[in-house]
Structures are given as structure tokens and as C-alpha cells.
SERO-4910 file (N, C-alpha, C, O; in steps of 0.05 Angstrom, whole numbers):
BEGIN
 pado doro    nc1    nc2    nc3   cac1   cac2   cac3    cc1    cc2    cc3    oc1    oc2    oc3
  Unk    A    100   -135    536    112   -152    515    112   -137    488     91   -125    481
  Unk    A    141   -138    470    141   -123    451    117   -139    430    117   -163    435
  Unk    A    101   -135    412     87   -134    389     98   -125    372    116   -109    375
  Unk    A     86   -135    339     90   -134    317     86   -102    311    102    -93    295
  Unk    A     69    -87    322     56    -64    318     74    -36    328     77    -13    321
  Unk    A     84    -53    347    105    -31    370    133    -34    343    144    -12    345
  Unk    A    143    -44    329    165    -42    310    156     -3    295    174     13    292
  Unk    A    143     -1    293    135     20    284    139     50    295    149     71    285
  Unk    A    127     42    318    134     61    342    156     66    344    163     89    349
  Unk    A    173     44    340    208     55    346    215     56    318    238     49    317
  Unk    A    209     59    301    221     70    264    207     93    273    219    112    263
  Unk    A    186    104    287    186    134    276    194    154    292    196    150    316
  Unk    A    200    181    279    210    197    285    201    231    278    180    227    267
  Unk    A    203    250    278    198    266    270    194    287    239    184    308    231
  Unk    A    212    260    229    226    265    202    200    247    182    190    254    160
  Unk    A    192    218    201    185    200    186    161    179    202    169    168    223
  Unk    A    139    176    196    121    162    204    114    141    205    101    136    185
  Unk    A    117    119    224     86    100    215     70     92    229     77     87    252
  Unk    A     36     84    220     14     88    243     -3     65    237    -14     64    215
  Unk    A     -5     45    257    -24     23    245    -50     45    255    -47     68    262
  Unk    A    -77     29    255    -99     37    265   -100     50    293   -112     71    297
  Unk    A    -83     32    318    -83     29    337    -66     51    347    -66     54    372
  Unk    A    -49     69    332    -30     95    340    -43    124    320    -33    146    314
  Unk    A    -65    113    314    -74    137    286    -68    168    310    -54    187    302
  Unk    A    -76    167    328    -88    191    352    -52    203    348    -53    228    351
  Unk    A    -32    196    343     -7    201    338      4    219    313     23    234    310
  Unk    A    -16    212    296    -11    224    273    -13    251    267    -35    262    268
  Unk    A     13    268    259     12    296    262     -9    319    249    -22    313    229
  Unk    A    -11    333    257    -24    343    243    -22    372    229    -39    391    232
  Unk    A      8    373    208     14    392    193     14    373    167      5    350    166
  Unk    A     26    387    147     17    387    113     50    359    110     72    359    119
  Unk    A     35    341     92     64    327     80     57    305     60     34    307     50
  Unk    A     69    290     54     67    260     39     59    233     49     72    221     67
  Unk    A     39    225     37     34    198     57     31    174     39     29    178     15
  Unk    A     30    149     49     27    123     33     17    108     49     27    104     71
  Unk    A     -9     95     39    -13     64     49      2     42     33      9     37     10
  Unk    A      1     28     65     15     -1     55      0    -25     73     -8    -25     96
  Unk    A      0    -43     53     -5    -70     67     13    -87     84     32    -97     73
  Unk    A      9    -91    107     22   -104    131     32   -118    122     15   -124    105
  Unk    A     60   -139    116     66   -165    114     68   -184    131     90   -187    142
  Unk    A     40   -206    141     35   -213    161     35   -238    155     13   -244    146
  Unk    A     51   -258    157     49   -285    153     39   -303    160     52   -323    162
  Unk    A      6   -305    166     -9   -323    185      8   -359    183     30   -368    189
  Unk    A    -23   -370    167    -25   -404    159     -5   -410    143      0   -435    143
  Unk    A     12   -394    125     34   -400    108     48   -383     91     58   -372    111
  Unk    A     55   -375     79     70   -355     50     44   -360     30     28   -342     32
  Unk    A     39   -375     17     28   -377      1     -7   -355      8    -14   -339     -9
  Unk    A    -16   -358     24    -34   -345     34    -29   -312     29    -41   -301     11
  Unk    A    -12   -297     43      2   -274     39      0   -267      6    -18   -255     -6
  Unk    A     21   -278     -3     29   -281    -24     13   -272    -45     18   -254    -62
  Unk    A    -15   -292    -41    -32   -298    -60    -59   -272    -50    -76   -263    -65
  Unk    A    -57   -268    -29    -69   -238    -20    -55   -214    -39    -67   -204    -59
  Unk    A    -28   -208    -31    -13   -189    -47    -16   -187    -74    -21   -164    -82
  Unk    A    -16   -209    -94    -13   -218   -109    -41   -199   -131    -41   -188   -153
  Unk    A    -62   -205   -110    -90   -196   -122    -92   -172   -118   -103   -159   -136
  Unk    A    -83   -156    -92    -89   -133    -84    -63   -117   -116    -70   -101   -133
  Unk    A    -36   -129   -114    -24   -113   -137    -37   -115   -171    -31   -104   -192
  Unk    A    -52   -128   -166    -74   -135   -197    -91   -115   -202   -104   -115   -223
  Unk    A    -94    -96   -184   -117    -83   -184   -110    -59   -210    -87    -53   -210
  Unk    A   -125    -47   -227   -112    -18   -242   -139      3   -234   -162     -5   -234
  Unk    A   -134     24   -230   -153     49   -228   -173     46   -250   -197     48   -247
  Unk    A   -160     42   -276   -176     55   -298   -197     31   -308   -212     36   -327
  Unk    A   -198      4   -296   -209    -11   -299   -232    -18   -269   -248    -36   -266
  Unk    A   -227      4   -251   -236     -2   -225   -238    -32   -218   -259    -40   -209
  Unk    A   -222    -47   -221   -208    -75   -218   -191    -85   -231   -171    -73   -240
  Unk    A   -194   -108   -233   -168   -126   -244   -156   -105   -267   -170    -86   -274
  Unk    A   -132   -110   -276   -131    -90   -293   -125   -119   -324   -113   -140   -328
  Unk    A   -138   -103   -335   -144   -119   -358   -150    -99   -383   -166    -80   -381
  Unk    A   -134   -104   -408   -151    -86   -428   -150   -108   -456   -137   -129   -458
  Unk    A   -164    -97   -473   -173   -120   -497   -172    -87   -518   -173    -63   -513
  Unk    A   -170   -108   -548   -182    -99   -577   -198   -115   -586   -204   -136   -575
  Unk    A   -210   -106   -616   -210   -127   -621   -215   -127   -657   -231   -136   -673
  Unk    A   -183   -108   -656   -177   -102   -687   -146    -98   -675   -143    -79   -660
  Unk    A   -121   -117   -681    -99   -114   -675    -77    -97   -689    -54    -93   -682
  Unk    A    -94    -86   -712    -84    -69   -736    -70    -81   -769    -61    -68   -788
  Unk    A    -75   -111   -764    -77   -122   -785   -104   -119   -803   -128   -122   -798
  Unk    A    -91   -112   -828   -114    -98   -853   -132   -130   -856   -153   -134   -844
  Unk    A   -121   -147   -870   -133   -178   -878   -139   -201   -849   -158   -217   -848
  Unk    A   -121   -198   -832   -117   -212   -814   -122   -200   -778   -106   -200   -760
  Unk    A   -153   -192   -779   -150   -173   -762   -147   -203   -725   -154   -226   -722
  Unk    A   -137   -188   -712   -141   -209   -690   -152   -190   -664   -150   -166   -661
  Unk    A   -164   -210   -647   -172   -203   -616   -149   -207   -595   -137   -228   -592
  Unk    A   -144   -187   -582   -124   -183   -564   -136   -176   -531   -158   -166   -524
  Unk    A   -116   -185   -517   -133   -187   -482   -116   -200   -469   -112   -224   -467
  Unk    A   -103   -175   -455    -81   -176   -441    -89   -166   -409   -103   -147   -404
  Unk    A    -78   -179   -393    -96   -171   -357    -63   -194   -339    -49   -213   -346
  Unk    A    -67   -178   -318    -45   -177   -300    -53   -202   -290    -76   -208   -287
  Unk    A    -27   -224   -284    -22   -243   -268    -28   -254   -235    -11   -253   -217
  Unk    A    -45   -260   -232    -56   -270   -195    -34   -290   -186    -19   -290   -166
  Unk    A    -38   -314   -212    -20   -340   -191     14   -331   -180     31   -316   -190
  Unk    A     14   -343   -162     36   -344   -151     52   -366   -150     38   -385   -143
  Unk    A     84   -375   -156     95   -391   -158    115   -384   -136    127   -363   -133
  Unk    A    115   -411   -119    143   -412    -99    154   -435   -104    143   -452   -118
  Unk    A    182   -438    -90    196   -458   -105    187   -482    -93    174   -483    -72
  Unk    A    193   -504   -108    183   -525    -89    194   -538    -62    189   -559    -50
  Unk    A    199   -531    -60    222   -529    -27    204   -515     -7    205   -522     17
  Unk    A    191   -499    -16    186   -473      7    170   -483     26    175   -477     50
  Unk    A    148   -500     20    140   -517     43    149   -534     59    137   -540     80
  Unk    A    171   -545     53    191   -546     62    199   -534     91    195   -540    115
  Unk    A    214   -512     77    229   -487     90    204   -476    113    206   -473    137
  Unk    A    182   -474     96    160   -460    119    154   -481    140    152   -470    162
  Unk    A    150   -502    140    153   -521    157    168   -522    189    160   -522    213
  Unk    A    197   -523    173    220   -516    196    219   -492    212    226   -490    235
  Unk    A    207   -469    195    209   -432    209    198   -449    234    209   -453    255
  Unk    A    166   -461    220    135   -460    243    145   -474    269    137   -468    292
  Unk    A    168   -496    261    169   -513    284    189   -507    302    200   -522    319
  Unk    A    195   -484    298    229   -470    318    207   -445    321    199   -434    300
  Unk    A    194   -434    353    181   -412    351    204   -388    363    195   -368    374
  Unk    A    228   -393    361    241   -375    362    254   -360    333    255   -336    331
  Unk    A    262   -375    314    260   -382    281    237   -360    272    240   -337    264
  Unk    A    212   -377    277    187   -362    271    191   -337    278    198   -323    259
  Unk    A    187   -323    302    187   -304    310    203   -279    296    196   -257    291
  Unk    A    229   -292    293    243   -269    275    237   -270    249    237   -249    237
  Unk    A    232   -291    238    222   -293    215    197   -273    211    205   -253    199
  Unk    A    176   -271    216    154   -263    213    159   -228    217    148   -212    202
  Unk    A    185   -220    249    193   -195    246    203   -183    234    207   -159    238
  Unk    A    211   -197    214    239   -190    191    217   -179    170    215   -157    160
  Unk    A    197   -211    165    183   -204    138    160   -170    145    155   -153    128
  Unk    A    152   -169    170    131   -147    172    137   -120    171    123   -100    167
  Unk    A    168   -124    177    186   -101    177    188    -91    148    177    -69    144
  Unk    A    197   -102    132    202   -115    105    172    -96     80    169    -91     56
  Unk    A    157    -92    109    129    -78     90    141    -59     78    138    -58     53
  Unk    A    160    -36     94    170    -15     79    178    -14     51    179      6     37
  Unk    A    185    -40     45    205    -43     15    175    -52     -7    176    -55    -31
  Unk    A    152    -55      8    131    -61    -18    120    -43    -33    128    -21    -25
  Unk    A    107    -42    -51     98    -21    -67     73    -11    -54     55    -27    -49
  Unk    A     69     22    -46     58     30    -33     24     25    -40     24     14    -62
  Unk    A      6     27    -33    -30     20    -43    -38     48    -53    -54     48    -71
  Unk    A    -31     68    -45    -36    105    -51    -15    114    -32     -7    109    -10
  Unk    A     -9    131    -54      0    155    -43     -2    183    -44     -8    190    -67
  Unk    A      0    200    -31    -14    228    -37     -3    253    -18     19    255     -7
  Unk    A    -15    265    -19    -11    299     -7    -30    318      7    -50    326     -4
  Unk    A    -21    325     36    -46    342     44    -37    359     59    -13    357     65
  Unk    A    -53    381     71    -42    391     86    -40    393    119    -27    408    133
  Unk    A    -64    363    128    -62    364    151    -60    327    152    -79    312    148
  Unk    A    -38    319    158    -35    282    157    -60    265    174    -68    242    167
  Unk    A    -69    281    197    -81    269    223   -114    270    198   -123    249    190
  Unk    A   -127    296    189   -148    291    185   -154    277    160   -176    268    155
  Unk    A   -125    275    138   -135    259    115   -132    226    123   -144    210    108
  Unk    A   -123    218    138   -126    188    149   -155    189    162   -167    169    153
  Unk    A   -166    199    175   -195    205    177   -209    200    160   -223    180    160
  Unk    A   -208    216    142   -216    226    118   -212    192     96   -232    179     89
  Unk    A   -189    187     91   -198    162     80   -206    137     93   -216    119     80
  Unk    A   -201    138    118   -225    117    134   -256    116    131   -271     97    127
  Unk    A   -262    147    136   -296    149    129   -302    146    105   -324    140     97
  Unk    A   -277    152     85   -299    153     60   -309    179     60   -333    182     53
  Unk    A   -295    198     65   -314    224     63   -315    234     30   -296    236     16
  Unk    A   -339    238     25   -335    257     -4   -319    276      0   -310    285     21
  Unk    A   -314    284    -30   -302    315    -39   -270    308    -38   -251    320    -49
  Unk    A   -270    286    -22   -234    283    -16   -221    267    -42   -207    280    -57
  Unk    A   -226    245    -46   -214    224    -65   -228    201    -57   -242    199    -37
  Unk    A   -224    180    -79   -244    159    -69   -227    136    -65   -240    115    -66
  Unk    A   -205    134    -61   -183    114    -57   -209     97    -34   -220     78    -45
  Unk    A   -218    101     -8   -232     86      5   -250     75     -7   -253     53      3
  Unk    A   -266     79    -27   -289     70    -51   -271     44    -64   -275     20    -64
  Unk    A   -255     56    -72   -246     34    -95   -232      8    -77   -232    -15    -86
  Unk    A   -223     15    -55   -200     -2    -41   -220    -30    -30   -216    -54    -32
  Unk    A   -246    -13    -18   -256    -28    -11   -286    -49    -27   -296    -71    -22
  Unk    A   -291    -24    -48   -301    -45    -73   -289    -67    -87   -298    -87    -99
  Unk    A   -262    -58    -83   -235    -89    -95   -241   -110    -75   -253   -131    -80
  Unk    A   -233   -104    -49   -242   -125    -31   -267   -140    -29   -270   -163    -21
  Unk    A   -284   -125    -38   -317   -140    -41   -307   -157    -59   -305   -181    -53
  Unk    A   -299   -147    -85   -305   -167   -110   -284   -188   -108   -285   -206   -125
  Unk    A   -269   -190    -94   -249   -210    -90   -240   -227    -69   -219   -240    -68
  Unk    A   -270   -224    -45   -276   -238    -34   -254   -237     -7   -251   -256      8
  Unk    A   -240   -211     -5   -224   -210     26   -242   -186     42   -253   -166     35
  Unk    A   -240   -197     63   -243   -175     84   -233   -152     95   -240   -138    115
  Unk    A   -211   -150     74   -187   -128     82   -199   -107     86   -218   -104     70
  Unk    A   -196    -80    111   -204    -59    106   -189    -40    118   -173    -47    135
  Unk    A   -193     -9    112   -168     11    112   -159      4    143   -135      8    146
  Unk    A   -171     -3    163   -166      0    188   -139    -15    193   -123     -9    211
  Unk    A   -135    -35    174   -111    -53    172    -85    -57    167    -67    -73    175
  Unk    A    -87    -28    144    -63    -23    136    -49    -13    150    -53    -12    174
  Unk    A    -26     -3    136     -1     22    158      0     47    142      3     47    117
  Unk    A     -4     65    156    -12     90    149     20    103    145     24    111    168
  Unk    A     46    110    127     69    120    127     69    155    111     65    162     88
  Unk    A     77    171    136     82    198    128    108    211    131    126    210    147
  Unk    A    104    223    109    139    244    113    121    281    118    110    294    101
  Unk    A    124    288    144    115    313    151    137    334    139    162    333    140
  Unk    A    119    354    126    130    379    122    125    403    141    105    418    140
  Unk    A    143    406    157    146    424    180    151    454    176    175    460    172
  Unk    A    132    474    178    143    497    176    159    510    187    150    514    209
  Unk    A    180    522    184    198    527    190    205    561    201    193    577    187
  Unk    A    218    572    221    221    588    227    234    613    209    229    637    209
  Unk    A    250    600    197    256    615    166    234    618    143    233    602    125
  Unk    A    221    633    144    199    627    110    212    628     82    201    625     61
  Unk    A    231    632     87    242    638     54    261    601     62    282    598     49
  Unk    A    256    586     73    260    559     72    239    532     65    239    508     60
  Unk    A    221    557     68    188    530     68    187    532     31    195    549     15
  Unk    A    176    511     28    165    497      1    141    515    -11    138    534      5
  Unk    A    132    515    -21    111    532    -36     88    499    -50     95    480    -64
  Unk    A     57    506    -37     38    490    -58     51    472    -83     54    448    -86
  Unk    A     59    501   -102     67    481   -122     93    462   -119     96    441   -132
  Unk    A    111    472    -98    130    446    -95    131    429    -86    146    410    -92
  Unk    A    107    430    -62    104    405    -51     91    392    -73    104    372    -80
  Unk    A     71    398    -86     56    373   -109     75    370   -130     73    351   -145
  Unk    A     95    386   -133    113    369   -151    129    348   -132    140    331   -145
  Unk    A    134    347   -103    141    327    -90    127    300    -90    140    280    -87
  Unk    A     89    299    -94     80    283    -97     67    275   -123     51    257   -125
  Unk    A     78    292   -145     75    273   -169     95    267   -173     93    250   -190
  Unk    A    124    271   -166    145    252   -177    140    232   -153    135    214   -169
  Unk    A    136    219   -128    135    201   -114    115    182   -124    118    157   -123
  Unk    A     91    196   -134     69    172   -151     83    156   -177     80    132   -182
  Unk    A    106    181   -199    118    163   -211    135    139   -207    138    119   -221
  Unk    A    148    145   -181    167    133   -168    158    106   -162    168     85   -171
  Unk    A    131    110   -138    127     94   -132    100     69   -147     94     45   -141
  Unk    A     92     82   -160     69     70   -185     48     54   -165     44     30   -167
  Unk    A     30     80   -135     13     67   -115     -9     42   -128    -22     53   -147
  Unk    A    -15     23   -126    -33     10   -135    -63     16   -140    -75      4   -158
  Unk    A    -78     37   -122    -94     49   -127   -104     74   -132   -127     84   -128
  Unk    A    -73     88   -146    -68    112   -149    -80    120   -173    -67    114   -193
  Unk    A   -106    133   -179   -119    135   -205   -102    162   -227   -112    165   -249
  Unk    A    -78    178   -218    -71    190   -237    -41    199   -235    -31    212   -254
***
């Protein structure tokens, strides 16, 4: 029976990757671009999801949480004021949507595409990190254990989850790579510095949520 997980399997290709936990042993192992992303998995309702996403995109590097920053001199000479500005959690759906989610739940054929459409749909979210290496198979390793010396994206991802009370952990996400394949021609392959200019314009591009630079 096809699964939510097997959608994956058939998007990838040689060109283009994606690996829940359960296909990591798949993951190539030459130099390229990678991104986590959060599954879009619609358990008990939308609002649940929603309000998961919601917190996980709140997060900023430079605050190692919520992202929030304050003064507390606004640059008025006589009139000085306190300022404290921090990213939005609640979530608003229309009032209908319970409604609407209602009807999906009670047609489980409805549901079914529904839920395939939305998980599919992960592709189009804003990635959690993204980055650059030269071997794809051992830096997914590598940010599962938490190994020093690498980056601490596993530190932070999962200190957010402590303080915000989910259980989320890297094992959950979807692991998405674009492999850089060396090529039989060498005067066709990329050079160090071009690939990292491939992955700092993709960090601007994509603005990863726990991308510290």
C-alpha cells in the first residue's frame, strides 16, 4: 500500500532528492545543497499544524528563540520611548474552516487526497536550514548526532523544541538535496568557491529558519 512517505520516493531523481528518516541509507554520497523541511502532516485538525508551523517559523538564530528584539531609547531627545517588537505565533483561519475540515474528515476518500496534496505541498514551505557539503549521506548523520565541529543547527532545533514544549525531532523532518555530480569533463565542474556562492545566494533566497548567517 502506497504511504505518505513513498510520495517522495517517486519525486526523486538523480538531479533532486528527498529522504524522510526511513530512506536516509539512500542518500548520496557526493558534495551538493541541502534543506530541511517540516512534513505537512495534518493529524486532529489544521489548526494544530498550523499552530506547530507557526512557532517553529518564530524562531530567529540571533535570539536562539523566539525572535524578539527591544530598546529602550527610541531616539527621541525629550521623549525617549521603550520599543519591543517579536514575531507573531497566533494563527487565524477563517471561520468556516471548521466547517470545511469537518466535511474533508467525513469523506475518507476527500481526506485522503486532501492530506496528499497538503504533505506534498511541504516543498513550497520555507526551508528550517539550508546548507552545503561535500558528502550529503554523512552531513545528515552529522546533523542527527549533533556532532561537534560541524554546525549546531541540531543544538538549536532541538533546544527550540524543549522550550516550546513539542517533541519534534530531526528524525522527522525531510531531508531535500540537489547533488553536485562530478563530471567527466573537469573544466565543467564548479570550483569550492562556486558552489558556496550557490549556497549563500539559496540562504538569501530561501531565509532557512534556523539559518544563523
Amino acid at each position: 500500500m502506497l504511504t505518505l512517505d513513498d510520495i517522495w520516493r517517486r519525486l526523486t531523481t538523480e538531479d533532486i532528492g528527498f529522504f524522510p528518516h526511513g530512506r536516509r541509507e539512500k542518500i548520496p554520497t557526493v558534495p551538493g545543497v541541502y534543506a530541511w523541511f517540516l512534513p505537512l502532516r495534518v493529524n486532529k485538525g489544521p489548526d494544530e499544524l498550523l499552530s506547530l508551523y507557526r512557532n517553529i517559523s518564530a524562531y530567529d538564530a540571533g535570539c536562539r528563540g523566539l525572535a524578539k528584539w527591544s530598546t529602550q531609547d527610541a531616539g527621541f531627545r525629550w521623549d525617549p520611548l521603550s520599543v519591543e517588537v517579536s514575531r507573531g505565533v497566533s494563527v487565524q483561519l477563517p471561520p468556516a474552516a471548521q466547517q470545511y475540515w469537518s466535511a474533508i474528515s467525513a469523506d475518507l476518500v476527500v481526506r485522503d487526497v486532501f492530506r496528499q496534496a497538503l504533505f506534498t505541498a511541504t516543498i513550497f514551505s520555507r526551508p528550517l536550514y539550508v546548507g552545503l557539503t561535500n558528502n550529503l549521506s554523512r552531513r545528515y548523520h552529522n546533523h542527527l548526532s549533533g556532532a561537534p565541529g560541524q554546525n549546531d543547527f541540531h543544538s538549536r532545533f532541538t533546544d527550540y523544541m524543549k522550550a516550546i514544549g513539542e517533541a519534534l525531532t530531526l528524525e522527522q523532518l525531510l531531508f531535500a538535496c540537489v547533488p553536485i555530480r562530478r563530471s567527466n569533463d573537469h573544466n565543467a565542474d564548479m570550483t569550492e568557491e562556486q558552489i558556496a556562492l550557490l549556497e549563500s545566494m539559496l540562504k538569501v533566497i530561501c531565509q532557512p529558519v534556523f539559518g544563523d548567517k
